[in-house]
gemmi code that builds the backbone of each chain (N, CA, C; Angstrom):
import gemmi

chains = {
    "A": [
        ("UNK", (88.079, 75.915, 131.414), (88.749, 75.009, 130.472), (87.960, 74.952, 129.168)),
        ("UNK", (88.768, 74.942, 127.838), (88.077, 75.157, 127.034), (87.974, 73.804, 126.310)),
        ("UNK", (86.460, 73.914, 126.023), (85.912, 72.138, 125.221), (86.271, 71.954, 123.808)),
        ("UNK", (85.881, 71.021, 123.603), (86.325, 70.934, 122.189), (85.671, 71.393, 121.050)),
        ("UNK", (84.352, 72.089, 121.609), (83.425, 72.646, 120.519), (84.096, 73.631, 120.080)),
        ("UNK", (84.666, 74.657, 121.470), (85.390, 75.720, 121.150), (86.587, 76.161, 120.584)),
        ("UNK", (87.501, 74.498, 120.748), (88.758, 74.361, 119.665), (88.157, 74.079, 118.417)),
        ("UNK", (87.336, 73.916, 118.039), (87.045, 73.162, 116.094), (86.109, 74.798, 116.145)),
        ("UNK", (85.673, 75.755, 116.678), (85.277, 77.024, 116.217), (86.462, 78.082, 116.218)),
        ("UNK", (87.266, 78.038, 117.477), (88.559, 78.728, 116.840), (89.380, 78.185, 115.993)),
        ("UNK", (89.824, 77.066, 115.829), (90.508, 76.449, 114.379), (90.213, 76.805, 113.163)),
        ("UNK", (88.874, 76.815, 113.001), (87.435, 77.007, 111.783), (87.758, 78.239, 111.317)),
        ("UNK", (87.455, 79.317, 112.253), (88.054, 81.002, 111.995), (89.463, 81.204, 111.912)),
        ("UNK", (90.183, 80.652, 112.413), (91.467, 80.643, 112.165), (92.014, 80.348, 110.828)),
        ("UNK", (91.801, 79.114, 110.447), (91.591, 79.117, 109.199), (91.355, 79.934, 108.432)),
        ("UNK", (89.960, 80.316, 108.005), (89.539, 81.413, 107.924), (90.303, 82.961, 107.447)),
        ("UNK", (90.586, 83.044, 108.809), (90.986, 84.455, 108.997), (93.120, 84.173, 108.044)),
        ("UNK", (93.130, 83.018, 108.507), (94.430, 83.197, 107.803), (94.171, 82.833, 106.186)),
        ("UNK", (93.352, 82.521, 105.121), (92.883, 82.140, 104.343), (92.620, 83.700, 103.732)),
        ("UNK", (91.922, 84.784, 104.416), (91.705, 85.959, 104.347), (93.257, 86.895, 104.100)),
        ("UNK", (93.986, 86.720, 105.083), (95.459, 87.523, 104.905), (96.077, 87.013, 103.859)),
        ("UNK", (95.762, 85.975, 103.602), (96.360, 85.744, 102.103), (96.037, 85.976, 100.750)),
        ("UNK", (94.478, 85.825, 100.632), (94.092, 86.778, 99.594), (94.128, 87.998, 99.684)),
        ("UNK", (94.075, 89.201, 100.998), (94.765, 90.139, 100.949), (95.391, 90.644, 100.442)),
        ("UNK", (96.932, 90.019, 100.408), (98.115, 90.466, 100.671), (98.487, 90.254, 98.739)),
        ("UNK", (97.116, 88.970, 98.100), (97.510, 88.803, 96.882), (96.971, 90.254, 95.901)),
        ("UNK", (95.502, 90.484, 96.744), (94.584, 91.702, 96.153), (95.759, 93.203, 96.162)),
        ("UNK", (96.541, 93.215, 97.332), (97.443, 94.428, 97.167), (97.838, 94.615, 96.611)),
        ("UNK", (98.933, 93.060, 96.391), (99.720, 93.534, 95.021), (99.456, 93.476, 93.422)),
        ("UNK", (98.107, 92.699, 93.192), (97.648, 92.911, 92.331), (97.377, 94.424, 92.020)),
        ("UNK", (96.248, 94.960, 92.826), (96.272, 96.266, 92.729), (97.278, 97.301, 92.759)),
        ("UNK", (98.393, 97.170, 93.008), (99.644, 97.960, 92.887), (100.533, 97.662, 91.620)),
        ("UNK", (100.590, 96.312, 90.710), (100.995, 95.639, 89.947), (100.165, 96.370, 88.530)),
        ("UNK", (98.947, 95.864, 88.443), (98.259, 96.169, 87.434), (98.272, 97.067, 86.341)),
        ("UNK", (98.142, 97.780, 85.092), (98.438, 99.046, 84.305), (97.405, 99.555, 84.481)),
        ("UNK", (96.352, 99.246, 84.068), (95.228, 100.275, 84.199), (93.772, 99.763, 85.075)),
        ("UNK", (93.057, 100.583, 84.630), (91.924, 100.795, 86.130), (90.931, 99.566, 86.080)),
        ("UNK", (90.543, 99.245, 84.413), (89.760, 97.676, 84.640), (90.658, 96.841, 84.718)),
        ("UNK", (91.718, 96.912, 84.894), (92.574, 95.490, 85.008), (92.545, 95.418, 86.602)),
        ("UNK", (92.690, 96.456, 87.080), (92.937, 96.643, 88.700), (91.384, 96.169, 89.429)),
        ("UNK", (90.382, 96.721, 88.404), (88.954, 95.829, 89.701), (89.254, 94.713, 89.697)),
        ("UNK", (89.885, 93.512, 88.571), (89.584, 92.293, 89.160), (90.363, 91.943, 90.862)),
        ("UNK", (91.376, 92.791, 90.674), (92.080, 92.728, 91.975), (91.243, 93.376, 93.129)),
        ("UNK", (90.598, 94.241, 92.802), (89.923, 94.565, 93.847), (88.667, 93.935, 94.150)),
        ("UNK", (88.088, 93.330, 93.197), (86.861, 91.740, 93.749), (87.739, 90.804, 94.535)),
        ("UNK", (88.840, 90.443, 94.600), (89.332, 89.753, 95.143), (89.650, 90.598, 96.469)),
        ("UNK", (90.204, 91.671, 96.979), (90.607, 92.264, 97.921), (88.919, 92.457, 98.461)),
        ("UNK", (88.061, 92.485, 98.498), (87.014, 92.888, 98.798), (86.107, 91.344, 99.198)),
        ("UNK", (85.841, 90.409, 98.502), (85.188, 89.061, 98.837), (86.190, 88.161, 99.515)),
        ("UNK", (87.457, 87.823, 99.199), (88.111, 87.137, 99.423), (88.985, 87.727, 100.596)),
        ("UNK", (89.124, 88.750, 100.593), (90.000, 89.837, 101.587), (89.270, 90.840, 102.842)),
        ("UNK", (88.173, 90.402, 102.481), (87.045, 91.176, 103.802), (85.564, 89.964, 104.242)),
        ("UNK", (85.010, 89.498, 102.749), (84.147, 88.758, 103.628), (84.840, 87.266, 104.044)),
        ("UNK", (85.551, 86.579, 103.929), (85.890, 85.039, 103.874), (86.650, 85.771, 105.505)),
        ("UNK", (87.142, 87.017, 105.901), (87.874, 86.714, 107.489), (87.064, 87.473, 108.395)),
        ("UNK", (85.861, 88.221, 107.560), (84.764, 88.242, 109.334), (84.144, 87.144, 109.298)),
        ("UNK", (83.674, 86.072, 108.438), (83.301, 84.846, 109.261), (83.906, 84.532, 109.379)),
        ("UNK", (85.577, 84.081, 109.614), (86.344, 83.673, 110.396), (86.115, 84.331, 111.650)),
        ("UNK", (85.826, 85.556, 112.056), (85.780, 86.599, 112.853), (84.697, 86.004, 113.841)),
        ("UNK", (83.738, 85.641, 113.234), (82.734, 85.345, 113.439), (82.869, 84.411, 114.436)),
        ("UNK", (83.042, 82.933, 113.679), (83.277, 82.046, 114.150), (84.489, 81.772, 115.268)),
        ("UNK", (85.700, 82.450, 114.939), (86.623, 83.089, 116.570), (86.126, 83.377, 117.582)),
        ("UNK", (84.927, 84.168, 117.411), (84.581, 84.906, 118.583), (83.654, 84.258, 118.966)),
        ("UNK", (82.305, 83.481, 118.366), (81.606, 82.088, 118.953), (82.620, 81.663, 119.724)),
        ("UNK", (83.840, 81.221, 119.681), (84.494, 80.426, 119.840), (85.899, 80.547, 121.518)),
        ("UNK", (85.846, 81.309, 121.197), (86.573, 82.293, 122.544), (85.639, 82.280, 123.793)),
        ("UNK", (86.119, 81.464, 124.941), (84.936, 81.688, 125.559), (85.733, 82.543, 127.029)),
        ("UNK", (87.275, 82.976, 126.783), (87.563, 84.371, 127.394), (87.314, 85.338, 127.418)),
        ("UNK", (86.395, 85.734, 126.178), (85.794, 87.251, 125.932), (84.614, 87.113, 126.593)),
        ("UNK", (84.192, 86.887, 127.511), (82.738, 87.145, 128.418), (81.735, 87.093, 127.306)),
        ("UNK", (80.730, 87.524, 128.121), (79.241, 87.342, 127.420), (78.827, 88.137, 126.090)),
        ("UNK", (79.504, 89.455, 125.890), (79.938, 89.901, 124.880), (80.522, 89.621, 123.560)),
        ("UNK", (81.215, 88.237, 123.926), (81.125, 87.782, 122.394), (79.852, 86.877, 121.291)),
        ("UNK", (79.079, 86.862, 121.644), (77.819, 86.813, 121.291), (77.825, 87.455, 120.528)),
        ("UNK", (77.273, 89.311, 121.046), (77.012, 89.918, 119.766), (78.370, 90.539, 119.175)),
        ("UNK", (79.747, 90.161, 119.412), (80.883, 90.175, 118.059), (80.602, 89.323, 117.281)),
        ("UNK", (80.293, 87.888, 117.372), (80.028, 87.063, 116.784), (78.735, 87.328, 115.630)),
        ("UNK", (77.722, 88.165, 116.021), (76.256, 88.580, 115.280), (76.824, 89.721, 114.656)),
        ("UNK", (77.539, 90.312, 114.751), (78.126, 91.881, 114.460), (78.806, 91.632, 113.025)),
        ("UNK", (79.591, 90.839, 113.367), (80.514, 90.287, 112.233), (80.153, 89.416, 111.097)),
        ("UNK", (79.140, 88.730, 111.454), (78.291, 88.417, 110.351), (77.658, 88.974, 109.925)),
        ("UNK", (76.549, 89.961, 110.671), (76.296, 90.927, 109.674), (76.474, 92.168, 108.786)),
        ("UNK", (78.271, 92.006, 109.048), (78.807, 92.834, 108.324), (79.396, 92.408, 107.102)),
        ("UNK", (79.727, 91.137, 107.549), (80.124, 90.206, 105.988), (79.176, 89.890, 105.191)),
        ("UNK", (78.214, 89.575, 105.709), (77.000, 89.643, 104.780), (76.775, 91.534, 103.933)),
        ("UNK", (76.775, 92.149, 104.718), (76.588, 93.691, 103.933), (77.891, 93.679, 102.962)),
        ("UNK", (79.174, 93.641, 103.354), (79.997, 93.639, 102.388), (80.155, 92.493, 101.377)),
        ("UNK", (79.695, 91.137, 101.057), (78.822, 90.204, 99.969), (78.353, 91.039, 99.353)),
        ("UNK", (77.185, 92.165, 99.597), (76.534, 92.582, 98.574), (76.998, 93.815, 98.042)),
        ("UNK", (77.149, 94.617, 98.874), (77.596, 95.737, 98.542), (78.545, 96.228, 97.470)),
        ("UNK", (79.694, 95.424, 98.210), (81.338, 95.094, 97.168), (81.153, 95.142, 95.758)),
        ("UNK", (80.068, 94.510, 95.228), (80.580, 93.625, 93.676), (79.148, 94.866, 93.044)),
        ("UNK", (78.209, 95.205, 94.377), (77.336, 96.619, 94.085), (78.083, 97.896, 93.098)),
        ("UNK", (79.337, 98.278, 94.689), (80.048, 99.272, 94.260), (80.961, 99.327, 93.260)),
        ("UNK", (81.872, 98.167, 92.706), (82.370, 97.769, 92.061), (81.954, 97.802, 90.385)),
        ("UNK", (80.840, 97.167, 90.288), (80.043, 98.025, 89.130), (79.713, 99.383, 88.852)),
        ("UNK", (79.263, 99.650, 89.595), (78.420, 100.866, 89.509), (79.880, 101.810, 89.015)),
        ("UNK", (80.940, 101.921, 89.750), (82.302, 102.598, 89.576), (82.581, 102.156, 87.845)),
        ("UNK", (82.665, 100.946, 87.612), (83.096, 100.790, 86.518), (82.529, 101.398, 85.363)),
        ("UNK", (80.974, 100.819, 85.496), (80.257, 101.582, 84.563), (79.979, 103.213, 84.326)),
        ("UNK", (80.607, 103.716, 85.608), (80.771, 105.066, 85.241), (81.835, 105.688, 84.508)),
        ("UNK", (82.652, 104.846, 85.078), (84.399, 104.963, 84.716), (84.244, 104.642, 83.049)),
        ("UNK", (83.693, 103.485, 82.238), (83.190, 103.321, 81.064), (82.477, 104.556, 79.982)),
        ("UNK", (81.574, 105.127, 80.732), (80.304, 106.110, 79.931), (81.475, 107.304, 80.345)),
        ("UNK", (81.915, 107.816, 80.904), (82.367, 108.909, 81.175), (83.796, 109.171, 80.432)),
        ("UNK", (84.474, 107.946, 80.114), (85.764, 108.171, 78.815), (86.942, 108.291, 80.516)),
        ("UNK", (87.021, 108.485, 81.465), (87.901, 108.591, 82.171), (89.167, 107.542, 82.562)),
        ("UNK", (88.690, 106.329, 81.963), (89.713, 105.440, 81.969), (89.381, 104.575, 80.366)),
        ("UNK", (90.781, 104.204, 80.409), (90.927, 103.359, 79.038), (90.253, 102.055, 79.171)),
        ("UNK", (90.141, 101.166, 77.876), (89.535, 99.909, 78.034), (90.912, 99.163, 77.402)),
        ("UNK", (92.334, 99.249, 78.075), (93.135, 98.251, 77.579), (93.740, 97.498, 76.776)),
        ("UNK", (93.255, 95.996, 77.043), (93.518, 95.069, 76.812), (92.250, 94.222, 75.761)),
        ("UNK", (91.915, 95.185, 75.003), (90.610, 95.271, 74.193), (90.183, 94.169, 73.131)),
        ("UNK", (89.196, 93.192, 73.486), (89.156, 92.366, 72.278), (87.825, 93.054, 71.186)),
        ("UNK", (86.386, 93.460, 72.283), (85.541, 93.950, 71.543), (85.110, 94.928, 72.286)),
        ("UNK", (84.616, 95.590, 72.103), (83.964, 96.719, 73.276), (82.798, 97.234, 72.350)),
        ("UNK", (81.129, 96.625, 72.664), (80.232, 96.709, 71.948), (79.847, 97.884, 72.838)),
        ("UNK", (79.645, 98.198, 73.636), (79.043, 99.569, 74.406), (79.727, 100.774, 74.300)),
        ("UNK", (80.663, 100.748, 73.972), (81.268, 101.914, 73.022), (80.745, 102.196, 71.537)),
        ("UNK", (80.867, 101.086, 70.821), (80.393, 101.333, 69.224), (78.762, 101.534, 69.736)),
        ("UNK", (78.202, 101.145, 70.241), (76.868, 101.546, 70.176), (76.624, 103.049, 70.779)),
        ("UNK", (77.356, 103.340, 71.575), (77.297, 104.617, 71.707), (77.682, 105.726, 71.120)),
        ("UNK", (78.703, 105.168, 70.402), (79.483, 105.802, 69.101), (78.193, 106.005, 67.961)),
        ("UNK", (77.670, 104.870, 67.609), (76.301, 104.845, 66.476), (75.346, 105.893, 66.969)),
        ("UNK", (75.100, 105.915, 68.804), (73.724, 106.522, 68.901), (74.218, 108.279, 68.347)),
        ("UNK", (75.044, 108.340, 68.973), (75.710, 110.283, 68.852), (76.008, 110.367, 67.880)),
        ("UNK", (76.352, 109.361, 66.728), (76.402, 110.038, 65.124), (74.634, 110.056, 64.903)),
        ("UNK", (74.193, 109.393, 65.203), (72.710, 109.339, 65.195), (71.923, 110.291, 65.214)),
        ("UNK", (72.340, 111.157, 66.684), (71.774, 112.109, 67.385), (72.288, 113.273, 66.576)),
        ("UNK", (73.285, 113.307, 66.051), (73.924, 114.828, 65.600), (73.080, 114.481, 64.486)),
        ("UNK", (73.442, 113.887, 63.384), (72.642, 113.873, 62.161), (71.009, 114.373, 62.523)),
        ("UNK", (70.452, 113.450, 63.013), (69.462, 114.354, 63.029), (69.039, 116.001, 63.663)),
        ("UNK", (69.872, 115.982, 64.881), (70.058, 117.447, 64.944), (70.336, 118.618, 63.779)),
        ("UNK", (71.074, 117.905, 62.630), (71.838, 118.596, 62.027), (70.826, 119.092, 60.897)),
        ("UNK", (69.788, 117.961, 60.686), (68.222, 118.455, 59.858), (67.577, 119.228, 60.348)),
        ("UNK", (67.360, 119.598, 61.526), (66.327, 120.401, 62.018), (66.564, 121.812, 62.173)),
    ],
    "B": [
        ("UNK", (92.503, 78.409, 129.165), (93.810, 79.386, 128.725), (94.554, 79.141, 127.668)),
        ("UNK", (94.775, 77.952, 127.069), (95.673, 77.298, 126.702), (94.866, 77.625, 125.244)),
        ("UNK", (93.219, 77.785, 125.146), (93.360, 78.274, 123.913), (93.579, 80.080, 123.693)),
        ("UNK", (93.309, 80.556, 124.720), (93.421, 81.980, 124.930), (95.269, 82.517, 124.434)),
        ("UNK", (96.170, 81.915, 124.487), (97.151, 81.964, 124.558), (97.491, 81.581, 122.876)),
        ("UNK", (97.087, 80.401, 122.152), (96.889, 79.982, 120.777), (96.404, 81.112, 119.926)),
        ("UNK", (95.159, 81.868, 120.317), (94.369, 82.709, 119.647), (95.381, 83.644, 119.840)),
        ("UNK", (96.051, 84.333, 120.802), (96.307, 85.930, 120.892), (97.996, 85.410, 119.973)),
        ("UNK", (98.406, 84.331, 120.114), (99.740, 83.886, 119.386), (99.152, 84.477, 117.631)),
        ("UNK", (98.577, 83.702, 117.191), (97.999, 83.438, 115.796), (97.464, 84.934, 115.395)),
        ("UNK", (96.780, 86.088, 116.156), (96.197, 87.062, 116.293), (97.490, 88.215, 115.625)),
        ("UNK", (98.642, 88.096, 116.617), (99.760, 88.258, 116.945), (100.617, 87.963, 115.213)),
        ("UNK", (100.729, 86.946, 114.945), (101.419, 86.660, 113.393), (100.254, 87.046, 112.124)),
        ("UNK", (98.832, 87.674, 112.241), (98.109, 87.750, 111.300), (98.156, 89.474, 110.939)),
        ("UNK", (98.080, 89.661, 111.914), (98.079, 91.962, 112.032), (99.035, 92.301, 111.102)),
        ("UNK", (100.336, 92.030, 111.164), (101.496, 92.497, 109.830), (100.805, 92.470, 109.109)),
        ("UNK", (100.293, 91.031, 108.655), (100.255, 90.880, 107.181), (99.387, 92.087, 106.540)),
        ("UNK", (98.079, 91.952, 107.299), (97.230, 93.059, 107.021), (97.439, 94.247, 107.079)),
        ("UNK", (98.487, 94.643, 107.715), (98.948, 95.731, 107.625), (99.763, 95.999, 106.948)),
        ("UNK", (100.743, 95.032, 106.315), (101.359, 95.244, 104.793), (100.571, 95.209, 103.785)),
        ("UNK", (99.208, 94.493, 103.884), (98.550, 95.015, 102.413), (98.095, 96.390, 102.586)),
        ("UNK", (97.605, 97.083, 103.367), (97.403, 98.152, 103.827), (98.031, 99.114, 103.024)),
        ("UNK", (99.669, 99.253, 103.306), (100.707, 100.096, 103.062), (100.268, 99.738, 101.143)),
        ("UNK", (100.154, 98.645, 100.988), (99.959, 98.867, 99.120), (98.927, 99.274, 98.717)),
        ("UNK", (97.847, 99.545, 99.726), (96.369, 99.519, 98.935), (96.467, 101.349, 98.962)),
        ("UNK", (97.588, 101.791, 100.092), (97.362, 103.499, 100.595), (98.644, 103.981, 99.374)),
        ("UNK", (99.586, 102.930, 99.090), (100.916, 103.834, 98.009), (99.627, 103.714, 96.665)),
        ("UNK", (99.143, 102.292, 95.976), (97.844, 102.952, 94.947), (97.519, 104.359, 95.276)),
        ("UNK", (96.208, 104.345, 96.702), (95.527, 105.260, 96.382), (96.318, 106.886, 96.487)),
        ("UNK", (97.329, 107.006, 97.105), (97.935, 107.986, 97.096), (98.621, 108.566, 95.154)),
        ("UNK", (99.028, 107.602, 94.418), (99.664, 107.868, 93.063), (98.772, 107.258, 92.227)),
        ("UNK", (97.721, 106.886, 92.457), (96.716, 106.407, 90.872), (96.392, 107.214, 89.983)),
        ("UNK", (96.043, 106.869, 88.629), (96.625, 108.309, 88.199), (95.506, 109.131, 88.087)),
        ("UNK", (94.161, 108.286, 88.103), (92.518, 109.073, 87.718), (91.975, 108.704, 88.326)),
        ("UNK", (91.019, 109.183, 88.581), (89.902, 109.221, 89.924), (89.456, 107.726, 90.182)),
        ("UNK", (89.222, 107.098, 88.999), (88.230, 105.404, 89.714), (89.422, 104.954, 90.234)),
        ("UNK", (90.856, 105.228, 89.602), (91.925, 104.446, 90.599), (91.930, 104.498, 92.085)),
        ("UNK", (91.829, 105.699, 92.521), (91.948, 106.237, 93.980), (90.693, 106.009, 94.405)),
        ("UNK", (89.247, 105.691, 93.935), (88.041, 105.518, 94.702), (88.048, 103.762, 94.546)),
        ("UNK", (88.873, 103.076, 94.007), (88.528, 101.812, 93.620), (89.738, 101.128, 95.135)),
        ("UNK", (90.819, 102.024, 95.187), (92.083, 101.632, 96.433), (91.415, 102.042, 97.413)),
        ("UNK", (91.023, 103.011, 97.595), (90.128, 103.647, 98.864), (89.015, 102.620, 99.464)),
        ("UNK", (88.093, 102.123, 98.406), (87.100, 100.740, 98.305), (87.540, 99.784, 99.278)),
        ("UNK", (88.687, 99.390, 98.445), (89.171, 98.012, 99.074), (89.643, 97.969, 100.382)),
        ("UNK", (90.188, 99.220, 100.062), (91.039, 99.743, 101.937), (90.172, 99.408, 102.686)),
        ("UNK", (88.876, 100.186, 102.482), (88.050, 100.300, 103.577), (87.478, 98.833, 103.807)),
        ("UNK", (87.388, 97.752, 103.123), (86.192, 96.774, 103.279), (87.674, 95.866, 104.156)),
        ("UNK", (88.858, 95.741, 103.389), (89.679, 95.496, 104.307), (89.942, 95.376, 106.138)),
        ("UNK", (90.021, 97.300, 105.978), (89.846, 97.725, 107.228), (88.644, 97.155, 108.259)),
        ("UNK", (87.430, 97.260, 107.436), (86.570, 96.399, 108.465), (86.581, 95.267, 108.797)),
        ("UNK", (87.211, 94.356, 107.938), (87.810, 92.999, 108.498), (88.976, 92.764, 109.626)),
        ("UNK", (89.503, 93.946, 109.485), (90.753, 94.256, 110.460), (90.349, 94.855, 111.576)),
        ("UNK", (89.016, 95.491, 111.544), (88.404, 95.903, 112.880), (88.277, 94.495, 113.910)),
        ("UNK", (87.581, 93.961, 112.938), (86.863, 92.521, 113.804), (88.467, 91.922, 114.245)),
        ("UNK", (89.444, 91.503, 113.526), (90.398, 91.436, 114.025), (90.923, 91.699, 115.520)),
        ("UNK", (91.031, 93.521, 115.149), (91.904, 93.947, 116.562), (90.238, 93.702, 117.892)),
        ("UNK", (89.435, 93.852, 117.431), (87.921, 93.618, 118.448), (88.300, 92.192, 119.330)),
        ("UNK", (88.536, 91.387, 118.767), (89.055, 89.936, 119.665), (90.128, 90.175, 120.276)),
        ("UNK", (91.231, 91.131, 119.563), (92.867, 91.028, 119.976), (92.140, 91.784, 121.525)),
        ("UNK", (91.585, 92.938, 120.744), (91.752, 94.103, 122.686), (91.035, 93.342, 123.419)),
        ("UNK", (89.739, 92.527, 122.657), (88.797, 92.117, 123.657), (87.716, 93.118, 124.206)),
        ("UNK", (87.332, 93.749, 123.124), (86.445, 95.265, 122.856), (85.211, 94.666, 122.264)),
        ("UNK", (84.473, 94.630, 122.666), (83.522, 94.685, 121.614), (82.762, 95.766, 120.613)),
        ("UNK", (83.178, 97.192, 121.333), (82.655, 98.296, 120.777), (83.561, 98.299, 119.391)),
        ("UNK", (84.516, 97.676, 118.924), (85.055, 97.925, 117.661), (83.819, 97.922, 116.609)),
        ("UNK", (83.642, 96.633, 117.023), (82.820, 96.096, 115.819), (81.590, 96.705, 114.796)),
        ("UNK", (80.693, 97.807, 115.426), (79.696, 98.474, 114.745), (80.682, 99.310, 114.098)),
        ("UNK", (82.143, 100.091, 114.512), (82.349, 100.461, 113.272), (82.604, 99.985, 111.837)),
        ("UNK", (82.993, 98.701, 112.390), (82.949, 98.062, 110.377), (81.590, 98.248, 110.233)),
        ("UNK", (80.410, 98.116, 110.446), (78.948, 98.115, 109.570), (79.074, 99.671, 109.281)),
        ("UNK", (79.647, 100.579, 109.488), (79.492, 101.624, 109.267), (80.145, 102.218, 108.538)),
        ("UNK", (81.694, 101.412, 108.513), (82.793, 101.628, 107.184), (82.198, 101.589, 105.838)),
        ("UNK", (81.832, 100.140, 106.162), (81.157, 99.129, 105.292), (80.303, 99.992, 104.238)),
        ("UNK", (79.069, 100.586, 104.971), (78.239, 101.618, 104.568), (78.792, 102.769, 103.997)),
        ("UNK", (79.573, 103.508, 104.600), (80.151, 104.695, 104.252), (80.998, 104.580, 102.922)),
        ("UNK", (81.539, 103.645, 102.854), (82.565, 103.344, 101.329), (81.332, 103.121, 100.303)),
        ("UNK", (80.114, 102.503, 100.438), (79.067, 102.092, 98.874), (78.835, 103.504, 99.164)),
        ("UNK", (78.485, 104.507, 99.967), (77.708, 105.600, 100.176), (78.867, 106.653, 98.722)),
        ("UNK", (80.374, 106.071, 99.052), (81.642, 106.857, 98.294), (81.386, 106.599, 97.080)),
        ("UNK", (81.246, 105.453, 96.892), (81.101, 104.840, 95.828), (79.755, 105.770, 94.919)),
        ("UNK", (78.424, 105.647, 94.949), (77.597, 105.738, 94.536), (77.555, 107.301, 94.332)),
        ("UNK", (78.374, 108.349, 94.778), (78.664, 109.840, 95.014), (79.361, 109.385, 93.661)),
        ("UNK", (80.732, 109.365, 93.927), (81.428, 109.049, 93.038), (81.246, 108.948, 91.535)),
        ("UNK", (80.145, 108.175, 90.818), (80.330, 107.351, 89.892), (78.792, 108.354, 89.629)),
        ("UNK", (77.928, 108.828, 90.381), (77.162, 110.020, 89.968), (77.647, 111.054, 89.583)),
        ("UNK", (79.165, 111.759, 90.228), (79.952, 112.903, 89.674), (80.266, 112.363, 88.834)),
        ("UNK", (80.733, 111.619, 88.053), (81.784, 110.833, 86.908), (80.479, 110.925, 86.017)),
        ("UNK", (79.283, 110.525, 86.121), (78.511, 110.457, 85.053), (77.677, 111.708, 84.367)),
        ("UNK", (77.181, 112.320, 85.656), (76.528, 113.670, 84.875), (77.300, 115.102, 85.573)),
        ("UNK", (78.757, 114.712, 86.000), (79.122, 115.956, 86.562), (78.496, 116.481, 87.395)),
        ("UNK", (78.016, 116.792, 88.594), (77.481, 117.110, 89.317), (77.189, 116.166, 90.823)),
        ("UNK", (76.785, 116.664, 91.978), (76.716, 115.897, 93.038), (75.049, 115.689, 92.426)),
        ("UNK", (74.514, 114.948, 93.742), (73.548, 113.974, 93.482), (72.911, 114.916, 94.383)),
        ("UNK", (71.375, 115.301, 94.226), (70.910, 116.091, 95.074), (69.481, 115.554, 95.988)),
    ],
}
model = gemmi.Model(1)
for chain_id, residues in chains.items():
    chain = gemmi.Chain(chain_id)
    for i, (resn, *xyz) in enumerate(residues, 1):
        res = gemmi.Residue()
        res.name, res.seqid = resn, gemmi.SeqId(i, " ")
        for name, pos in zip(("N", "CA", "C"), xyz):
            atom = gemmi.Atom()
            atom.name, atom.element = name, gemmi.Element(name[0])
            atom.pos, atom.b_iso = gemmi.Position(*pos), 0.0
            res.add_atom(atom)
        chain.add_residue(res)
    model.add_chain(chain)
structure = gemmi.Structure()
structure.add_model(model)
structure.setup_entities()
C-alpha cells in the first residue's frame, strides 16, 4: 500500500513531467515556426531546459516515488538526476558555442538586426589587416 | 496499486505529446535550410529524447534505459563542439 510520502513524490514529478510536455510541445513549434536560425535557438533553450531538464526531475522524483518498481528505482531516481544536471550545463554550453560559430563563419543571417557590434569590428579588423598587408 | 494504476494512466496521456513534438523537431531537422539549423533540431531532439528515455524507463519498468540518456546527453555536446569546429576553421578537430 502506498503512503503518502509516495503520493506527494509522484504528484511532485507528475507535475513536473507534465509541466515538461508542455514546454515541449511549445519549443517544437517554435522551432518549426521561426524564419531564421538565431530566432530558432531561443526556441531551442526552451526545448532543451524547459523540455529536458524540468521532466527528468520530474523523472526523478516519479521514480523515488513508485514503490512498484523494486529496489531498482533508487538508482533511476540517481540516474536521472544526474542527467538533468549534465543537460543544465551542457545545453546553453552547446547552444553557444553553435551560435558563435554560426556568427564568425557568415553561414546564417543576423535577421532581425538592431546592432551587431561583432560584425563591424570584424569588418574594421580585415580592412585593417589588408591595408597593412597591402604596404608590405 | 492504486497509485501504480494513476502513474501508468498519466504515463499513458504524456508519450503522444512527446512524441508529437518529436515529429516537429525531425520535419525541422530534415528541411532546415543550413547546417546550424539541422545541428540546432538534432540538439534539441536529442536532449528531448533523453527525457523521454526516463519516461518510457518507469513506463517498461527497465531500469537499463536510463544510462542511455547520460550518453545521448554526451554524444549531442560531443555533435555540437565537432560541428561549430568545422563551421569555424573548416576542418575536423584533430
Amino acid at each position: 500500500m502506498a503512503t503518502a510520502l509516495e503520493w506527494a513524490l509522484a504528484i511532485l514529478g507528475e507535475i513536473l513531467i507534465a509541466i515538461g510536455a508542455f514546454f515541449d510541445v511549445v519549443a517544437a513549434i517554435g522551432l518549426l515556426r521561426f524564419p531564421n536560425f538565431f530566432v530558432r535557438l531561443h526556441a531551442a533553450t526552451i526545448g532543451a531546459i524547459g523540455g529536458a531538464f524540468v521532466p527528468l526531475i520530474g523523472v526523478a522524483l516519479l521514480a523515488a516515488g513508485c514503490g512498484f518498481l523494486g529496489p531498482y528505482r533508487w538508482f533511476m531516481a540517481g540516474a536521472a538526476a544526474v542527467t538533468a544536471v549534465l543537460i543544465l550545463i551542457l545545453a546553453p554550453v552547446g547552444s553557444h558555442i553553435l551560435a558563435k560559430a554560426a556568427h564568425q563563419s557568415r553561414t546564417a543571417v543576423v535577421e532581425p538586426k538592431v546592432v551587431d557590434f561583432l560584425e563591424e569590428d570584424r569588418a574594421a579588423r580585415e580592412r585593417q589587416e589588408g591595408a597593412g598587408g597591402g604596404e608590405q | 496499486m492504486q497509485l501504480e494504476t494513476e502513474v501508468m494512466l498519466f504515463l499513458t496521456c504524456v508519450i503522444p505529446i512527446f512524441v508529437g513534438a518529436f515529429i516537429m523537431y525531425l520535419i525541422r531537422a530534415l528541411k532546415g535550410p543550413t547546417l546550424p539549423d539541422i545541428v540546432l533540431a538534432i540538439d534539441s531532439l536529442s536532449y528531448d529524447l533523453a527525457a523521454f528515455l526516463g519516461i518510457l524507463a518507469i513506463y517498461f519498468r527497465s531500469a537499463l534505459l536510463i544510462p542511455c540518456a547520460i550518453v545521448l546527453a554526451l554524444w549531442v555536446y560531443a555533435l555540437d563542439l565537432y560541428v561549430s569546429k568545422y563551421l569555424i576553421s573548416r576542418e575536423m578537430g584533430e
